[in-house]
N, C-alpha and C positions, 0 to 999 in steps of 0.2 A: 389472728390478732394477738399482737403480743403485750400492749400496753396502750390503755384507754385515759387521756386527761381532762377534766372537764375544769372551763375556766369562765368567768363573766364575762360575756359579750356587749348588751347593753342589758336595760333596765330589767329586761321582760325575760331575756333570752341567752340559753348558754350557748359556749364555743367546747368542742370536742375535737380533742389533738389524739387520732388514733395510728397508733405504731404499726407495721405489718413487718411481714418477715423476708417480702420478696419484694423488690419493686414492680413487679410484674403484677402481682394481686392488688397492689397499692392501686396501680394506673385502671387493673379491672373493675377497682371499685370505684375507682373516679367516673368510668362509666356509668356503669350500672345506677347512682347514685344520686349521680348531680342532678338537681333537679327534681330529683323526686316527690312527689305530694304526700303528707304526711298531713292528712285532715286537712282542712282548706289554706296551706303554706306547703310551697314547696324548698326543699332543702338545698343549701350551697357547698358542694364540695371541690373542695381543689388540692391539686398535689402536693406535698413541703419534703424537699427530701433533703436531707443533710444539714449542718448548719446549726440545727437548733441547739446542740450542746456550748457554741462561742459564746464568751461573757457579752453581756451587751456593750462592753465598755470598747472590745476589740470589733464588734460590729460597726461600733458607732464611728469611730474612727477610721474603719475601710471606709465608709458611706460618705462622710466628708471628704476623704481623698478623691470620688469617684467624681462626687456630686462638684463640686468646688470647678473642675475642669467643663460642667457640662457649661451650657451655655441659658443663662440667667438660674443656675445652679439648677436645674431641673432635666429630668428624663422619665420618659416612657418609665412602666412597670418593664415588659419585655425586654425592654433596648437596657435598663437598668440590672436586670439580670442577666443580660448576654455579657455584659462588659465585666458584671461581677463574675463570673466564670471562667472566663477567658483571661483574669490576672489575678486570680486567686487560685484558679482551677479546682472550686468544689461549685456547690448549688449553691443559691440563694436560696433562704429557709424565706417567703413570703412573709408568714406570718411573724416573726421577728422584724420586721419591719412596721407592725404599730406596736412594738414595743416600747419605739423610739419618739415619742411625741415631743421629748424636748429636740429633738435632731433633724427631723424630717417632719413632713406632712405628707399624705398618701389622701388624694382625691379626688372625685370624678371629673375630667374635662373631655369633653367634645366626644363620648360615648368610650373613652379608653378611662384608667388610672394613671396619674401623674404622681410623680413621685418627685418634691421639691425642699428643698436645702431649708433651714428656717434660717431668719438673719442674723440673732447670735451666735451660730455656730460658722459663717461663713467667711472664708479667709479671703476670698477676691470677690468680686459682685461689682459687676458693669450693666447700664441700664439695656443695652442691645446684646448684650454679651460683647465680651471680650475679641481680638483680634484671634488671639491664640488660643481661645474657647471654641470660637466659632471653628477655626480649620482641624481641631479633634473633632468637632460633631461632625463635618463635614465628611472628614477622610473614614471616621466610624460610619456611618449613615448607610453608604452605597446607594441613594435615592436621590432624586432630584426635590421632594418635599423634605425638606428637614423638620424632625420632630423636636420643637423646641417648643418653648416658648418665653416669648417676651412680656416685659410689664405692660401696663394698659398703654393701649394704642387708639387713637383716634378711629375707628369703625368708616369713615367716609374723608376724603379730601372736603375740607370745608370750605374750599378757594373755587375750587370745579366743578363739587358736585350739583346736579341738577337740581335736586330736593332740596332746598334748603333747609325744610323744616323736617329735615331727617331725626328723631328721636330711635337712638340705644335702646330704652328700654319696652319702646312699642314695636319696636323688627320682631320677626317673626322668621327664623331660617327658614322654615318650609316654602315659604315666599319667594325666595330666592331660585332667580331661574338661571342657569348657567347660558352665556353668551354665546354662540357658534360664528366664529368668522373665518371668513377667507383671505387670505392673506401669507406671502412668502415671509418664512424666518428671516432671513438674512435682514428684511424691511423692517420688521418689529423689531429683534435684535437689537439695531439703531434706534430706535425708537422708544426703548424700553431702559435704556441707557442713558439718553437725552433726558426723561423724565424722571429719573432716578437723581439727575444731578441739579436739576431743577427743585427738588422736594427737599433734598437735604437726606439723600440715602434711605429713604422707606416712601412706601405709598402703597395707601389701601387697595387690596383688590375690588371691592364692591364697585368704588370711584374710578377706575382706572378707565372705563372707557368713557366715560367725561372726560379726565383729562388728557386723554389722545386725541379728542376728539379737539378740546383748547386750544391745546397745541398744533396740533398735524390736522389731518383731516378726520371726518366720519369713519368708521372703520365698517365691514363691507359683512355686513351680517348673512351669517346662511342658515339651516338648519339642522337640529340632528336626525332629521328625515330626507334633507335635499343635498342634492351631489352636492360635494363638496368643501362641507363645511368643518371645520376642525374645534373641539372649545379652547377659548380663551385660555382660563388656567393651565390646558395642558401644555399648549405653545409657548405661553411663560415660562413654563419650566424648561422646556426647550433652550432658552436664551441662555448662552454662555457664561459664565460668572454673576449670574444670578438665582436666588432662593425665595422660595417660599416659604414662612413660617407661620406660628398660629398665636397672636395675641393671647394673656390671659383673660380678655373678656370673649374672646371665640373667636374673632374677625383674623381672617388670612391679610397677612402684610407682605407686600413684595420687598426684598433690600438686595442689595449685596453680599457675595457669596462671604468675605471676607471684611465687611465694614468699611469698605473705600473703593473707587475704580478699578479696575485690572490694569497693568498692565502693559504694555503691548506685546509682549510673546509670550503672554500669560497660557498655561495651560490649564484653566477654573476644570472643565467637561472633564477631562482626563482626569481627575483629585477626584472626582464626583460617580465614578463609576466601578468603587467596588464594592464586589455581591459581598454582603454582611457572610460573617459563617456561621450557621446556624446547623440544628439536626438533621439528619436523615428524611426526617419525616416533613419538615419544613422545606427543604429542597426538592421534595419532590410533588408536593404541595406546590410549589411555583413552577412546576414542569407542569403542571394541571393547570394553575391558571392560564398559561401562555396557551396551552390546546386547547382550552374553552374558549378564552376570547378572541383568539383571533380567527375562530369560524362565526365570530356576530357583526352585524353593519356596522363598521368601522371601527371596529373591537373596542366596542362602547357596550354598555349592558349595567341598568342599574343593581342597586347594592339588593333591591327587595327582591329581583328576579335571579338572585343567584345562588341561592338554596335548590331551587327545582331547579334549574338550568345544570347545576351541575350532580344531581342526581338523571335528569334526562340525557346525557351527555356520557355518563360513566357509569351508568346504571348501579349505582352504590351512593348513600348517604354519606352526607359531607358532616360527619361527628365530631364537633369542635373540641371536644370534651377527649378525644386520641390525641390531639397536639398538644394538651396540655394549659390548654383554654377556656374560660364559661362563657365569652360572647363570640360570635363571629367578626366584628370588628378587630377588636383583638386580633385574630388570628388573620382576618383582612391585612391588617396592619404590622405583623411580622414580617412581612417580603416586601416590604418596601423597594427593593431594588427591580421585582416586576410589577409591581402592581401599584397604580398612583387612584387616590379617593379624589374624588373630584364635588366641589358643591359642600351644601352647608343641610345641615338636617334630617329628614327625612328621602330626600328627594338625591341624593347622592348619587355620583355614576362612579364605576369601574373602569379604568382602563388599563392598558400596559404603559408600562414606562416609557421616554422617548429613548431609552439606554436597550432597551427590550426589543422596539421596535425595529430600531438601527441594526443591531443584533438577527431579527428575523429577517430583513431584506437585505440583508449580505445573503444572507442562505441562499435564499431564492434567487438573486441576482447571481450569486457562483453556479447555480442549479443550470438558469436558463442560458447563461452564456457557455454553460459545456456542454447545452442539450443543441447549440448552434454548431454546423458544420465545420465555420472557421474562426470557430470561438471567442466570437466579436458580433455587435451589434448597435445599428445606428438609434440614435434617442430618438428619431423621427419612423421609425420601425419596432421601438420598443413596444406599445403598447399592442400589436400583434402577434410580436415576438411571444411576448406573456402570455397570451392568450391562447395560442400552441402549446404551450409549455405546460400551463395548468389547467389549461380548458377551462377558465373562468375569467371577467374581462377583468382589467386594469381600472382599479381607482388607487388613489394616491392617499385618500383619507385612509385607507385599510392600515397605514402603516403612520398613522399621527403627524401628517402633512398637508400641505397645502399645493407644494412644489416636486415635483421629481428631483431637482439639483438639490435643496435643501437635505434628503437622502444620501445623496451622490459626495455633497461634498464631506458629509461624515466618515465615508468609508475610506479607511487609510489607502494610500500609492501601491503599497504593497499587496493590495489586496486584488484592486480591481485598476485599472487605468483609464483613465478618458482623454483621447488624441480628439485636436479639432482642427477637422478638415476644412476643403473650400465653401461645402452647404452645410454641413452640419456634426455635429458630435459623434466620437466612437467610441464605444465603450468595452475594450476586451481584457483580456486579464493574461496579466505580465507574464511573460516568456522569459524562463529563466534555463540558460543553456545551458546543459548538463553535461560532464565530462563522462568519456569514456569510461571510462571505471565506474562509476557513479550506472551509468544502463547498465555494466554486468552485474554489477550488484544487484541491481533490480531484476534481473534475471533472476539470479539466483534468491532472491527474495521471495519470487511466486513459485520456485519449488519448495521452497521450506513454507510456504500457505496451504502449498499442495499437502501436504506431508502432516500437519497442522488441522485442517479441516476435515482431511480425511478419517481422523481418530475421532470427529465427534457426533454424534447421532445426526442421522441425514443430509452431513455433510455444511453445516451452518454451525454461529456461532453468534451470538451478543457483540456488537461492536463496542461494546464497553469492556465487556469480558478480554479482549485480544491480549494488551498488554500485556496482562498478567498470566495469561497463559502461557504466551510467545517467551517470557521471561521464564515461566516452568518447564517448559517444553525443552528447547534448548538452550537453555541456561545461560543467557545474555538477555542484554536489553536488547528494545526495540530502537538503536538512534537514528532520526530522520534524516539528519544531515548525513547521515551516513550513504545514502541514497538521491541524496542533493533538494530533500522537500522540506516544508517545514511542517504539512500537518498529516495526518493519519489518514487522511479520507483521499488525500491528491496523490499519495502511494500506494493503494490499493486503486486509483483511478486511471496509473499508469500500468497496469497491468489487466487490459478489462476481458481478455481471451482467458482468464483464470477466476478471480471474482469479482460477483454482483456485489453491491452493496441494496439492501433493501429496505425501503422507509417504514418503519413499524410503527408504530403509533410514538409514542416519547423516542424510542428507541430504535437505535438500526442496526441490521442485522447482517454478518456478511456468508455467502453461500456460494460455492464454486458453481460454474458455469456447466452447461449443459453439458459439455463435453466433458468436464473433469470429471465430472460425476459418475457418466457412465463407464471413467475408464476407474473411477473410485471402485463401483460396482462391480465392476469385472477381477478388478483383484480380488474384493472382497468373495465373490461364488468360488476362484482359484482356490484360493483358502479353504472355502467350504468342502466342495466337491475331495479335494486330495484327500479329507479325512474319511471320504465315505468308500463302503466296497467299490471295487472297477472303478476309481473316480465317477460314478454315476449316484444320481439318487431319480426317485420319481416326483416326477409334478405336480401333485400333490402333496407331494412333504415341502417343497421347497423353501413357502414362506412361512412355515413351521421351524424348520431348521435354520434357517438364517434369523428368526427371531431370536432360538435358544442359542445360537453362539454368537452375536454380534450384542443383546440385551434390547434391541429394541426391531420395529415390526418395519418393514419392506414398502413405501407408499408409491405406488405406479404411478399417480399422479406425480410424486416429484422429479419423473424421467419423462415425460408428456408420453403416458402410457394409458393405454383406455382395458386394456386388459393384459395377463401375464405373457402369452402368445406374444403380442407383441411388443413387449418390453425383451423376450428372449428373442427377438428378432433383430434387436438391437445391437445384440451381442453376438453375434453370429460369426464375429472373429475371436471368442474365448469356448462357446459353449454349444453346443447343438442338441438338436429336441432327435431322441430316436424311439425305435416302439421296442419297447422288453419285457421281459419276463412279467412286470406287476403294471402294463401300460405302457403309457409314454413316460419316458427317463429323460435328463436333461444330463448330458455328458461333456467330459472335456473334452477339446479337439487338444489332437497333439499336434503341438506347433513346432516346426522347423527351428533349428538354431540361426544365433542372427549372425554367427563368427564367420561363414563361408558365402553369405549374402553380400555382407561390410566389404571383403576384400574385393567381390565381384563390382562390387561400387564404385567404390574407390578405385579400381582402376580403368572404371567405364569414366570417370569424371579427369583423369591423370590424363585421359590420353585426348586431353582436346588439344586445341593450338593453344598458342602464348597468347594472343590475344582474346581467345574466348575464359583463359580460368578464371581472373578476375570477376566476370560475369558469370559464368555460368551456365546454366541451360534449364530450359523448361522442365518441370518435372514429367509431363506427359512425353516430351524428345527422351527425358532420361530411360520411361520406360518403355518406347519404343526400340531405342539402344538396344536394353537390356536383352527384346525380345528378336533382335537380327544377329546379336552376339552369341548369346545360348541358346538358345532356339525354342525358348519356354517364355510363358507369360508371367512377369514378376504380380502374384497374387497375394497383397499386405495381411490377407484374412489368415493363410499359412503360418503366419509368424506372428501370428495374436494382435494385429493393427487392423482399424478400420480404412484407412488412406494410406496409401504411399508416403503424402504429410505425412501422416501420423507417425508415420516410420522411419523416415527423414528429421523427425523432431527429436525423434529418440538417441539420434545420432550428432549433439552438438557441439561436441566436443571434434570433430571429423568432417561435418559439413551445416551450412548454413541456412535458413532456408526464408527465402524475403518475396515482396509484396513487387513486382516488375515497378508500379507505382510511385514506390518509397523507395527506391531504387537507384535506376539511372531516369537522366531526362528525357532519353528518346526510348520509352516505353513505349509499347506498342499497347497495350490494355490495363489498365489498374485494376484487375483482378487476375492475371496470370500469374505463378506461384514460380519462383526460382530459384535451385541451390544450385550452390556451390563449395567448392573445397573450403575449409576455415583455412585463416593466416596457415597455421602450424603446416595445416598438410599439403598447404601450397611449397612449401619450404621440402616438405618428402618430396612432393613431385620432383622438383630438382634433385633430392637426393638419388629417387630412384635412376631418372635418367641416366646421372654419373655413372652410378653401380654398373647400368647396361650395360658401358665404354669396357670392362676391367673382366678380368678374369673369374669366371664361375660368378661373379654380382658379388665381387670381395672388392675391400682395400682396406689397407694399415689405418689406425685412429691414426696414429701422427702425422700422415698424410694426408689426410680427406680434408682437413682445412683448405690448407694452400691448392690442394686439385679443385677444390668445391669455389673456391674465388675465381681461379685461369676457369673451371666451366662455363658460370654463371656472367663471368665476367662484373661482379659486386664482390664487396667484402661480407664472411657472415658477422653478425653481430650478436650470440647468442641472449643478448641483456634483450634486445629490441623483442622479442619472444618470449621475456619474464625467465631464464634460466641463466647461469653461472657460466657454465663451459657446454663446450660441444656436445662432450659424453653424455651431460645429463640433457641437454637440448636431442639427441637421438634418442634418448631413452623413454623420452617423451611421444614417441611413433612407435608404436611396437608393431603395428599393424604390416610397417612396412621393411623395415629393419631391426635387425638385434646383433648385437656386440658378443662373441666370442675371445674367449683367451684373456690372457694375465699380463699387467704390466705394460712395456712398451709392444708385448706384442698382442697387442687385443685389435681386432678383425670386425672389421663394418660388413656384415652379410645382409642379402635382400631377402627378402620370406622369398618361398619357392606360390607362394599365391601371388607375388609382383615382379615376376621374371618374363611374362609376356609383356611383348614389344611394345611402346609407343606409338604413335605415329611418328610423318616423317618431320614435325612440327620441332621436336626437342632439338637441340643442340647438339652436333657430329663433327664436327669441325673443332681446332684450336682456334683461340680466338687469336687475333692480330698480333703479335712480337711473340709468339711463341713458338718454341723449334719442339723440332719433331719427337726427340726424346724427353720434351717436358710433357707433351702434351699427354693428355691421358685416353685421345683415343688411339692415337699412332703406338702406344705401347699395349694397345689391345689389338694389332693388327694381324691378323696371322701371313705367315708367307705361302699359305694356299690362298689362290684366288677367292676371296668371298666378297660378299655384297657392301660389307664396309670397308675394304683397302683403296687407298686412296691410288693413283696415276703414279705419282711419283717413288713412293714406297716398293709398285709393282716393276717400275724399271731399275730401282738396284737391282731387286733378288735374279733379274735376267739379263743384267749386267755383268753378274759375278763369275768370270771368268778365266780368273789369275787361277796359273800352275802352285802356285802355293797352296799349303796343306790349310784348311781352314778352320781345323781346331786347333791349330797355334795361333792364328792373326785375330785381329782385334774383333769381335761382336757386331756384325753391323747394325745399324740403330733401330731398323725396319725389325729386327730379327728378335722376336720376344723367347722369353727363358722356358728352357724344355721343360716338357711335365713328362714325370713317367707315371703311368697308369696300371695296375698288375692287370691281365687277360687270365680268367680263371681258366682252368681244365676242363678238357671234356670229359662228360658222365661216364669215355667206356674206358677212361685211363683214370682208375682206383686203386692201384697200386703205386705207392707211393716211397715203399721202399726199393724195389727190383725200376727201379725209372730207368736206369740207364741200358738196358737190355729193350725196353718199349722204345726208347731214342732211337737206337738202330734200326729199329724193323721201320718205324715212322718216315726216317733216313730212308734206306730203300723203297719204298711204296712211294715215295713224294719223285726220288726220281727215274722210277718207270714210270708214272705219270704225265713227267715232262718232257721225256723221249717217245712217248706217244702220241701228244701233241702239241708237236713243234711250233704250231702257230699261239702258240700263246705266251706272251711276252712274260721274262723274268720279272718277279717284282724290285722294287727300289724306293728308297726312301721318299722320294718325290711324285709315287705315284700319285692316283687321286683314286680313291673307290669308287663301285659302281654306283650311279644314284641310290639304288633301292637299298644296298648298305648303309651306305651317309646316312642318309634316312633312317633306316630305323638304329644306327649307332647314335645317332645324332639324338633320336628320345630320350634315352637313359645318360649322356654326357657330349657336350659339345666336344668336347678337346680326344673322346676318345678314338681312336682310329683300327682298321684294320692290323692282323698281326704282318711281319714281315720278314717272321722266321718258319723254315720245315720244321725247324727242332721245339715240340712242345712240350715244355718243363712243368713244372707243379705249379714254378711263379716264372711268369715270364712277361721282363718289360720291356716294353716299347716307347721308341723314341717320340713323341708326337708333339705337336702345337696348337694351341689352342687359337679356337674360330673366333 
C-alpha cells in the first residue's frame, strides 16, 4: 500500500481511497475484500485506476461532451466508461464522478447505476432523444436492447389496455409475467410497424398485446414449458428498425430505431450488430454465456438460476468482483451484444441475443450441410437431416424463433443459398469455382500445415493460434483469397486427407490426420534412432528417449494404439523390433534409394500408347508391370512408404495420383486409385521418344525445337509449362535429359536409365510434307539392314551402282555421317614403341591363316558380323562394329554407321 485517503462519505461513514503499487494487488484486493463483513456491515470495494489526478474542471467538460451525445443525456455506468476510454484512452477514475454533482447525477435505475447529464449543463436535450443521439447509441450499443433512457412514459396504452384502472404506483414488477407466443417474424414485423405508426412512434410494452389484439387479431400464446413458444420482448427485438428502451419510471417502451419509419432499403439490423469492444475478460465471459445457454430449453434460463448453473456447467465460481463489478447484473449487462434481460424484477429471464442466435445456426447449418454427401439439403428433410447431424431433435425455439425461414432469410447469399424447386426448397451452400492455380496453391498449402503441425507437441494446434504462428513460421501471411476462400475453417476443410479440425469446448482445434501423423512419427524415431549406437535403441528406453529429445511424452492413444508392439507395427516401413544384446531393440531398416526406382517408373508409365498417358493406369497394373518387367516385387516398405500411394505421392512433381471417380466419366469404380505422368513429363515422354530417332539419344539445342514440332506434329510452347525458353523447360526433367557443351554447341542427351525402347505406340514415321532429309528418323537410318529402315531408303543403297568413285559424288540422303570409333589393343600387344616390327609378324600370321582356309571369305566394308558379335558389340555401343584391318595399331579406326 503506498497511500491511504480518508474522506466523508455520508453522516455516519467514511470513504477510503487506498493507492497500491501494482494493479495486480489492487484487483487482488478487490477480491478478497469486497464484501467483507466487518461486524454486522459488510464492506464495498471497487477498482479506480487513473484519472484521479485531472482537475475536475477538465473532467467536467470530457463528461458533458460524452454525455450531451447520449440519448436523453444519459448512460449506463459501464457503457459510460467504455466510451470514456475508447476517446480518451485512459480509465475512468469512478469515484470522481460524484465529485461532480453540479454536472451529473449518478443513480440507482432498474438494479444497474445511471449516470445522467443534469439540465443546466446540457447543450442539446430532446424529449426521446435526438435523431443523431439515437444512431450514436445505436451504432455504440451492438445490442438489440438499447440502454437508454427516456423522460416518463406512460406505463400502459390508455386507449387499449384491458385494465383500465391500471395505477403506476400499485404495479408490482415481480407480478409481471412475460408473454410466450407463437408467431412468424416476418407477420409481427408488419405488425409492429403498423402500431408504431398508429401510436405516434412509441408504445408500452406491458400494453402491447392489447393492442395487437385491437387491431389484428389475438396473438397465439404458448408457453415456456410447451413446444414452441418464443417471448414476446424477445421477437420484438427481432423486428427490423425497431428498439427497445427503458423509461425513467422503469416501464420498457417499444419506438423506432431512429425516431421515424425506415426506409425502404434501409439497413436498421446491419447498424445494430456491432459487438462493443470491451476486455479480454469480458469477451470471453460472452463465449461462456453462449455455452451455458444454449445447452438450456430454448436458451432461456432465469437470472436467479444463473449463479449455480454456471458454476455446475464450468465447475468454477462466477466472481463478479474479477470483471471489475459488485453486482452480477452489471456484469450481466456488459455484453449486451449476446446476452438480452428479459421481464421486469425479480422474475427476469436470460437469453441470447437474436444477433447470437443467427450467429449460431449459421454454424450449425454450414456444419450439417457439409456433413451431407452432396452438400445440399431439402427443408422438407431438414429436420432429420439435424438430427444425424447432432443426435438431438430439431426445435426452432432453440434458436429464438418461431419459423425456420425467419432463420433462413437472415443468413446472407453468400453464405448459404436456397434454390426452390417444383415441391420444395433446397438449401446448399454456394460453389464457387476455383481456378487452377488457386488448387495448386492449395496443395502446396497442406504441405506447409504438414510442416507447421509437425513442430508442435502431438501434432495439434489452437485454431486461434494458426495465424500467427503460420505468420512466424514462415514469414508471410496467411491470404485466403489467395487460395480462392474467404474463411479459415473452408481452407483447412478443402484439404481434409491432411487436417481435422476438432470442436473443443469454446475453442477448436486443428490436428493432422491419422496418416500425417504417423508419417510425422516416423520422422520423428528417424531422428531418434540416427543419434543412437547402430541406429538401435532398446524398447524400453524408447518412450524415455523420445520424451527427452522431442520435450514432450509419446501418447499411443493418439495413433489408435492399445500398446507399444503395436504402434511399432505401424511402422514397419521405418523401423523394426529385433532381439539384442540388452532384449528386444527397435532398429532402422535401411531403405533403398528412390533415384533408381523413379527412373524404373517413369519409364514403365512412358511406354504406354498415346492414348492411355493422359489416363493412365491403375496403380495395382502399375505394379503388376513393374513385377513382369524386373522380375521383383515392387515392395514400398523398402523405401520407407507404407503404400505404393504413399510412394506415388511422394512423387508429384513426376506423376499424378487420382480418384478413377473424380476422374474420368466412364469409371469403372470410385475407389480405384490411378496415376499418371504430370503435364511436364508427358512433354519428356515426347522428348524421349525423339532422342530414340538420333544418334547415341543426342541432338543440337538449336535444333530439337523445329525437330520437336515435325515429331509431335504441334508447336512447343514453353510459357504453356510456366518456363521462358526450351533450355530452361529441359532443365526442368532432369530425370530424363541433361544438356552438355557451351554455346551454340550444347547437346540434348538421354540419361542412359531412359534409353530402353518404347513401344511400338510412339511416333517412327515423318509426318505428312516431310522429305526424307528433314525428317529426324530417316537421318537416323543406318545403311545396314535394321529394324527401323524404311523400304525405300533400303532400295537406294542397292541401287547404287554407278562406276563412279563415291567419295567424290554427292552423299546420298539415306546415307548418315561416319563415326570413327578407336578399337583398343590387345593385352598381348604392350609394346608400344617397337609396334612396327609386331605389324609384320601380325601381317604374316593373318595370311597363313587365310591360305589355310580358303573357305572363308575376305572381309569388306559391307559385311554384317556374326550375330553373337552384333550382340555383345551392340551392349557396350550401337554404332560400334567389328575391325576390318589385319594390321593392329595402338589406335585404330574404323569406318562404321550408326544403328
Amino acid at each position: 500500500v503506498k497511500a491511504v485517503e480518508l474522506s466523508p462519505h455520508t453522516d455516519y461513514q467514511l470513504k477510503a481511497t487506498v493507492q497500491m503499487s501494482l494493479l495486480q494487488q489492487a484487483i487482488g484486493a478487490v477480491s478478497g475484500l469486497h464484501r467483507y463483513k466487518i461486524g454486522g456491515k459488510r464492506i464495498q470495494v471497487s477498482l479506480v485506476t487513473g484519472g484521479s489526478s485531472k482537475p475536475l474542471t477538465t473532467l467536467s467538460s470530457e463528461m458533458i461532451c460524452i454525455l450531451q451525445d447520449a440519448p436523453a443525456s444519459c448512460l449506463p455506468l459501464f457503457k459510460l466508461a467504455e466510451i470514456y476510454e475508447k476517446k480518451y484512452s485512459r480509465k475512468l477514475a469512478i469515484g470522481d464522478l460524484y465529485r461532480l454533482p453540479d454536472v451529473i447525477s449518478v443513480r440507482e435505475q432498474g438494479g444497474s447505476r445511471l449516470v445522467c447529464l443534469l439540465p443546466n449543463s446540457q447543450i442539446r436535450h430532446s424529449p426521446l432523444g435526438s435523431s443523431q443521439s439515437q444512431e450514436g447509441s445505436s451504432s455504440a450499443s451492438g445490442s438489440p436492447v438499447v440502454f437508454e433512457e427516456l423522460e416518463y412514459h406512460e406505463p400502459v396504452c390508455r386507449q387499449h389496455y384491458a385494465h383500465q384502472d391500471f395505477s403506476e404506483a400499485d404495479f408490482d414488477p415481480d407480478s409481471y409475467k412475460i408473454p410466450f407466443v407463437v408467431t412468424s417474424l416476418s407477420s409481427l414485423a408488419s405488425a409492429v410497424h403498423s402500431l408504431l405508426e398508429s401510436h405516434g412512434g412509441t408504445l408500452p410494452l406491458l400494453s402491447f398485446v392489447d393492442c395487437y389484439a385491437e387491431k389484428f387479431s389475438p396473438l397465439q400464446f404458448g408457453s415456456e414449458t410447451l413446444e414452441g413458444g418464443v417471448p414476446l420482448e424477445h421477437l420484438i427485438t427481432c423486428v427490423p428498425s425497431v428498439t427497445l428502451v427503458t423509461a425513467q419510471n422503469g416501464f420498457k417502451v417499444i419506438k423506432w430505431t431512429h425516431n421515424k419509419p425506415p426506409a425502404q432499403n434501409s439497413e436498421s439490423w446491419i447498424q445494430r450488430c456491432r459487438s462493443p469492444v470491451g476486455n479480454p475478460q469480458l469477451i470471453q465471459f460472452s463465449r461462456e454465456i453462449i455455452d451455458l445457454l444454449k445447452n438450456q430449453p430454448s436458451c432461456i434460463m432465469p437470472v436467479s438460476k444463473f449463479i449455480p448453473s454456471y458454476h455446475h456447467h464450468f465447475a468454477k465460481q462466477c466472481r463478479v468482483s474479477d470483471y471489475g463489478f459488485s453486482k452480477l447484473l452489471e456484469l450481466l449487462e456488459a455484453v449486451p451484444h449476446v446476452l438480452q434481460i428479459l421481464g421486469m424484477g425479480t422474475k427476469r429471464l436470460l437469453t441470447l441475443t437474436h444477433r447470437a442466435q443467427v450467429k449460431r445456426f449459421t454454424q450449425d447449418l454450414l456444419k450439417l450441410l457439409k456433413f451431407q454427401a452432396s452438400k445440399q439439403v431439402a427443408i422438407k428433410d431438414f429436420t432429420q437431416a439435424y438430427h444425424w447431424c447432432f443426435s438431438r431433435d430439431w426445435r426452432v425455439t432453440d434458436y429464438g424463433v418461431c419459423d425456420l425461414m425467419d432463420l433462413l432469410t437472415e443468413i446472407p447469399d453468400t453464405t448459404v443459398t436456397i434454390a426452390q424447386q417444383e415441391t420444395d426448397a433446397v438449401i446448399s451452400v454456394p460453389k464457387r469455382d476455383r481456378t487452377v492455380e488457386e488448387m495448386e496453391r492449395t496443395k502446396q498449402f497442406g504441405k506447409e500445415v504438414v510442416d507447421l503441425l509437425r513442430h508442435q507437441p502431438r501434432c495439434r494446434m489452437s485454431f486461434s493460434k494458426f495465424i500467427p504462428t503460420y505468420h512466424h513460421h514462415l514469414g508471410r501471411q496467411c491470404k485466403l483469397s489467395y487460395y480462392g476462400f474467404t474463411k479459415l475453417l473452408e481452407l483447412f476443410e478443402a484439404i481434409p486427407d491432411i487436417v481435422t479440425v476438432l470442436e473443443c469446448s469454446e475453442d477448436k482445434v486443428l490436428i493432422l490426420t491419422e496418416v500425417e501423423r504417423i508419417k510425422a512419427l516416423a520422422a520423428q524415431l528417424v531422428k531418434l534412432l540416427r543419434t543412437q549406437n547402430h541406429f538401435s535403441l532398446p524398447v524400453s528406453q524408447l518412450l524415455t528417449e523420445y520424451s527427452k529429445t522431442f520435450g514432450y511424452g509419446l501418447r499411443l492413444q493418439d495413433y489408435d494404439a492399445t500398446s507399444l508392439p503395436a504402434l511399432l507395427a505401424k511402422l514397419c516401413h521405418v523401423v523394426k523390433v529385433v532381439d539384442g544384446s540388452e532384449g528386444r531393440e527397435v532398429q532402422l531398416i535401411n531403405r533403398k534409394s528412390l533415384r533408381l526406382l523413379t527412373s524404373q517408373l517413369l519409364a514403365l508409365l512412358m511406354s504406354q500408347d498415346d492414348g492411355q498417358v493422359t489416363r493412365g493406369m491403375k496403380v495395382e497394373e502399375l505394379s503388376r508391370l513393374y513385377l513382369s518387367v524386373h522380375g521383383t516385387q515392387l515392395n514400398p516398405c523398402e523405401y520407407g512408404f507404407l503404400s505404393l500411394s504413399e510412394l506415388l505421392k511422394s512423387l508429384p512433381y513426376l506423376m499424378e495420383l487420382y480418384q478413377e471417380g473424380s476422374g474420368d466419366s466412364d469409371a469403372s469404380g470410385p475407389e480405384d486409385e490411378w496415376v499418371r505422368l504430370a503435364r511436364l513429363y508427358q512433354f519428356a515422354r515426347n522428348v524421349r521418344a525423339l532422342l530414340h530417332t538420333y544418334h547415341y539419344n543426342q541432338i543440337f539445342l538449336t535444333e530439337f525445337q523445329g525437330a520437336y514440332n515435325k515429331f509431335t506434329g504441334c508447336s512447343l510452347e514453353p510459357r504453356s509449362y510456366g518456363y521462358f525458353s526450351a533450355d530452361e523447360l529441359l532443365g526442368a526433367i532432369p530425370q530424363v535429359v541433361w544438356i552438355k557443351g557451351h554455346g551454340h554447341k550444347r547437346i540434348i542427351v538421354l540419361k542412359n536409365d531412359m534409353k530402353a525402347k518404347t513401344s511400338s505406340s510412339v511416333p517412327s514415321s515423318p509426318q505428312p510434307g516431310e522429305s526424307p532429309r528433314d525428317s529426324p528418323v530417316s537421318s537416323a537410318t543406318s545403311a545396314v539392314a535394321s529394324p527401323g529402315v524404311d523400304a525405300a531408303a533400303e532400295s537406294e543403297l542397292l541401287c547404287l551402282t554407278s562406276p563412279l568413285d563415291l567419295l567424290c559424288g554427292p552423299v546420298p540422303s539415306c546415307l548418315p555421317s561416319p563415326q570413327l570409333h578407336p578399337d583398343p589393343i590387345g593385352p598381348q600387344q604392350v609394346d608400344l614403341i617397337n609396334f612396327e616390327k609386331t605389324q609384320l609378324q601380325t601381317e604374316c600370321e593373318s595370311e597363313e591363316a587365310a591360305a589355310d582356309d580358303p573357305s572363308d571369305p575376305p572381309e569388306h566394308p559391307g559385311a554384317t558380323p556374326p550375330p553373337d558379335l552384333r550382340n555383345s558389340l551392340s551392349l557396350s555401343s550401337p554404332g560400334r562394329r567389328a575391325s576390318r584391318s589385319r594390321i593392329k595399331l595402338a589406335a585404330n579406326f574404323s569406318f562404321t554407321v550408326g544403328l
